[in-house]
N, C-alpha and C positions, 0 to 999 in steps of 0.2 A: 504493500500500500504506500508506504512512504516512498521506496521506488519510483513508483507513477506519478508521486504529488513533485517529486524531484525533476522529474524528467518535462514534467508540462511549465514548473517554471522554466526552467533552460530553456524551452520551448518559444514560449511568451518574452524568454529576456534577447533570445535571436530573435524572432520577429521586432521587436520594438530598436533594436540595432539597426535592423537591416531598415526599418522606418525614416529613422530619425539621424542614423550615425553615432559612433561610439562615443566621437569628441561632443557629443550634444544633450551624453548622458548623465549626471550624476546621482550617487546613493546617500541621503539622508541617515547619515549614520553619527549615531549615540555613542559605538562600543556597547549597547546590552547584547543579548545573546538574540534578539529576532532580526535588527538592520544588521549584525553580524556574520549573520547567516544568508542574510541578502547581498552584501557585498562579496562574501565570498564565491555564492553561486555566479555574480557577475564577472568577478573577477576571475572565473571558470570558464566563460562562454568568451571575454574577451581574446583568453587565449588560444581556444579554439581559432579565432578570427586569427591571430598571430598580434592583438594588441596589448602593449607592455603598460601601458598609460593605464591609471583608475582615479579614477577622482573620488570624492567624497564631500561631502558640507555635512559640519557639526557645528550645532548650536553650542558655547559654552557661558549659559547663563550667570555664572557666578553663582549659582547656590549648587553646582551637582558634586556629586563624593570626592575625595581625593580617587580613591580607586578605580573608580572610573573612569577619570582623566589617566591616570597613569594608565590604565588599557588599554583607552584610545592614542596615547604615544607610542607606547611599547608597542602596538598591534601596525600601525599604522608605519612607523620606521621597518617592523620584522614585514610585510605585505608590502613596504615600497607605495606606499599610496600614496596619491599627488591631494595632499589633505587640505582641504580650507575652513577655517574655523573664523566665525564670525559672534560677537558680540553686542549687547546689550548699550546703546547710545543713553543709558542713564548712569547716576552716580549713585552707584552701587552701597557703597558708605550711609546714604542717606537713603536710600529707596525704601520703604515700606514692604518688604518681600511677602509676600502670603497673606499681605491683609486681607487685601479684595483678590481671590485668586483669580477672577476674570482678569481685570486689568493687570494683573503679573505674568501672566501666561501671554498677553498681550503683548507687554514690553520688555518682557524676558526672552520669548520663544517665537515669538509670533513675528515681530518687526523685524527682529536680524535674521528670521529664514527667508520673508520677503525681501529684504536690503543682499542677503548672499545668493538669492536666486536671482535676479535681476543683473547683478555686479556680475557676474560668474557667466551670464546669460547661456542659463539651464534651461533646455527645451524638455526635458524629460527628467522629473528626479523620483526614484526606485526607495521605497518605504519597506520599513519592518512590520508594516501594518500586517494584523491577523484576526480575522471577523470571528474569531470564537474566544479573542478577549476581551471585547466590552461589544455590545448592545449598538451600540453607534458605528463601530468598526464593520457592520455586515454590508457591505460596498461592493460596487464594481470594481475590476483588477483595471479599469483606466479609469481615472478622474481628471477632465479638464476642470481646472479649476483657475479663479481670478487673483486669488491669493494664496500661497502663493502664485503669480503667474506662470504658470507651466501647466504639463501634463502632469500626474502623479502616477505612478501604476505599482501596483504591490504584489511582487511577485511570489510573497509566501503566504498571503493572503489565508489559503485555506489549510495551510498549516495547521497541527495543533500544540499548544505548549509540550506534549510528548516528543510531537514529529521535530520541534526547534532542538531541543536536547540532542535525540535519535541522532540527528544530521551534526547536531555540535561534535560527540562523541564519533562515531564514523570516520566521522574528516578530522577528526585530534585540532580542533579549533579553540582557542585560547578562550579561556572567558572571566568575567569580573570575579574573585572572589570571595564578593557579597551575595552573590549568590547561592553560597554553601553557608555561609551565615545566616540563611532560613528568607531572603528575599527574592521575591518571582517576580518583581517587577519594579523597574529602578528608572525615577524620575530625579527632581530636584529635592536635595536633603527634608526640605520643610516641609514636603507634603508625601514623603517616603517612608514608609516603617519596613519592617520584616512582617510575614503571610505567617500568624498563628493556623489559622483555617481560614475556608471559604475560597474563596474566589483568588485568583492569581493576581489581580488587582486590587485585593481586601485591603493591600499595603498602601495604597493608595489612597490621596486627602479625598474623604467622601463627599464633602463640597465641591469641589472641584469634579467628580466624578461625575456628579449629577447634572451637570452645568457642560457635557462635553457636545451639545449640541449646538450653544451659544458660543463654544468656544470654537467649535467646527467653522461655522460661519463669519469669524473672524479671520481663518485663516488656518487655525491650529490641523492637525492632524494625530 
């Protein structure tokens, strides 16, 4: 089964190559284990094509773990990734972090993915999105969307938090380890716990959860 869901993304991430062009793609990557797993199947089909180039755009808010950034260093130096990390145009010192988590996700996440999609002029960016982790995520695998302006396509889409492991293990793929520290899903510090039970996103600021429709149509993803 996981086979098959592997093979139709490779599938969908050649077609969308053969679309748009390699130089016109990049992967929306965190360092957690789902865009992780997206980049690397990219970074698979590239070279089938014979392309040595990967790009990447990472948000680096100012609130996410130490761990995680060193991930996305270490991962990104050891992968050779052509990495771009864009930030937050507020002062961080003073900023209100989590108050209103609408507008933090807005000014946090939301403005430098649109300012590094634009800058970068990304025709296609490839997400970790997977519609069996929240309720909102159950999507089509293209999204034109106006904000960011681009295509979006999620090539692991129907993935399931088993099948993301499955593939991390497989392929000996590096991954954060907070995640053996009991959490299954890794946002910014303030609105992250560790998953006692429930749901893979239970770690997750439940305000903020409930509100990801609003934060959808801002832009978020």
């Amino acid at each position: 089964m996981l086979e098959k869901k592997i093979e139709a993304a490779r599938n969908e991430l050649r077609q969308i190559a053969a679309e748009y062009g390699a130089d016109n793609i990049s992967v929306a990557w965190t360092a957690g284990k789902d865009s992780t797993v997206t980049l690397h199947l990219w970074k698979e089909v590239l070279a089938e094509m014979g392309v040595e180039r990967v790009t990447a755009l990472n948000i680096d808010t100012g609130c996410k773990f130490p761990e995680i950034l060193n991930q996305r260093d270490m991962l990104a130096q050891a992968w050779g990734i052509d990495l771009t990390i864009v930030r937050p145009e507020v002062d961080m010192a003073q900023y209100p972090v989590a108050q209103d988590k609408v507008s933090c996700c807005a000014d946090l996440k939301v403005e430098p993915l649109s300012r590094g999609v634009k800058q970068q002029d990304i025709e296609v960016l490839l997400t970790g999105i997977r519609k069996d982790e929240h309720p909102d995520r159950d999507r089509p695998m293209r999204e034109q969307r106006d904000r960011p302006a681009c295509l979006m396509m999620h090539p692991v889409l129907d993935f399931s938090e088993m099948d993301i492991w499955a593939y991390t293990m497989q392929f000996n793929l590096p991954y954060c380890p907070l995640y053996d520290a009991g959490y299954r899903s890794l946002g910014c510090m303030p609105c992250t716990a560790p998953c006692e039970e429930g749901s893979e996103r239970s770690g997750r600021d439940g305000d903020k959860e409930a509100k990801m429709d609003m934060l959808r149509s801002l832009g978020y993803f």
